[in-house]
C-alpha positions in Angstrom: -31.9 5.9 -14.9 -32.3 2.5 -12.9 -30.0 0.5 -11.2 -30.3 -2.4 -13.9 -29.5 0.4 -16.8 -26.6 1.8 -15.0 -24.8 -1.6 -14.5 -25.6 -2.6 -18.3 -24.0 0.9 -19.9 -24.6 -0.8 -23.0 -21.6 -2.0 -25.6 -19.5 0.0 -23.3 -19.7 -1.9 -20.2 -16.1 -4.1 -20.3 -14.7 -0.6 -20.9 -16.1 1.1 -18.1 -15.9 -1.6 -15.4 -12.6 -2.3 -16.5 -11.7 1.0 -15.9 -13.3 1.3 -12.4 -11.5 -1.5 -11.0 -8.2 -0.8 -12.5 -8.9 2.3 -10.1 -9.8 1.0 -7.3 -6.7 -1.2 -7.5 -4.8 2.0 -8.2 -6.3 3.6 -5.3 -5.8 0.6 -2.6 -1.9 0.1 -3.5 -1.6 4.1 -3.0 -3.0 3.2 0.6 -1.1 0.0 1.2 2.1 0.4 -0.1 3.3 3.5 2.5 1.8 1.6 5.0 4.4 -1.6 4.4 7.3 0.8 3.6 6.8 2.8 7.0 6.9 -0.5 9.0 10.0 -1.6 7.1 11.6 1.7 8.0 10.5 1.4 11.4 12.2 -2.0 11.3 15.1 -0.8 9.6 15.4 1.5 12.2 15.2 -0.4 15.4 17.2 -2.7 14.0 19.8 -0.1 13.5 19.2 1.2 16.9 19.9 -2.3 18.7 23.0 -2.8 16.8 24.4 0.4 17.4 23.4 0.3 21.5 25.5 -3.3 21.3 28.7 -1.5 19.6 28.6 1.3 22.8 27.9 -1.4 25.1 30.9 -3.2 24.0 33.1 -0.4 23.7 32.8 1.2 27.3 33.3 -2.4 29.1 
């Protein structure tokens, strides 16, 4: 099978493509989106550290 055949696939070839990028979309949110939740944690976190340092702080002076 040639290059030119394989990207034609005949009647079938909105179906197939269609599919294949509705995976690779699939695939790159299932990469990205722990990636953006671990740095709002991370955020969430030092955020919660800083406040909580500011409330001892305040406390013992």
């Amino acid at each position: 099978m040639s290059l030119p055949a394989f990207l034609q696939m005949g009647r079938f070839t909105v179906f197939i493509w269609s599919a294949y990028g509705f995976a690779a979309i699939v695939v790159v949110w299932n990469i990205v989106q722990p990636l953006i939740q671990r740095r709002k944690v991370w955020e969430r976190l030092r955020r919660n550290l800083d406040d909580g340092e500011e409330e001892i702080h305040e406390e013992t002076e």
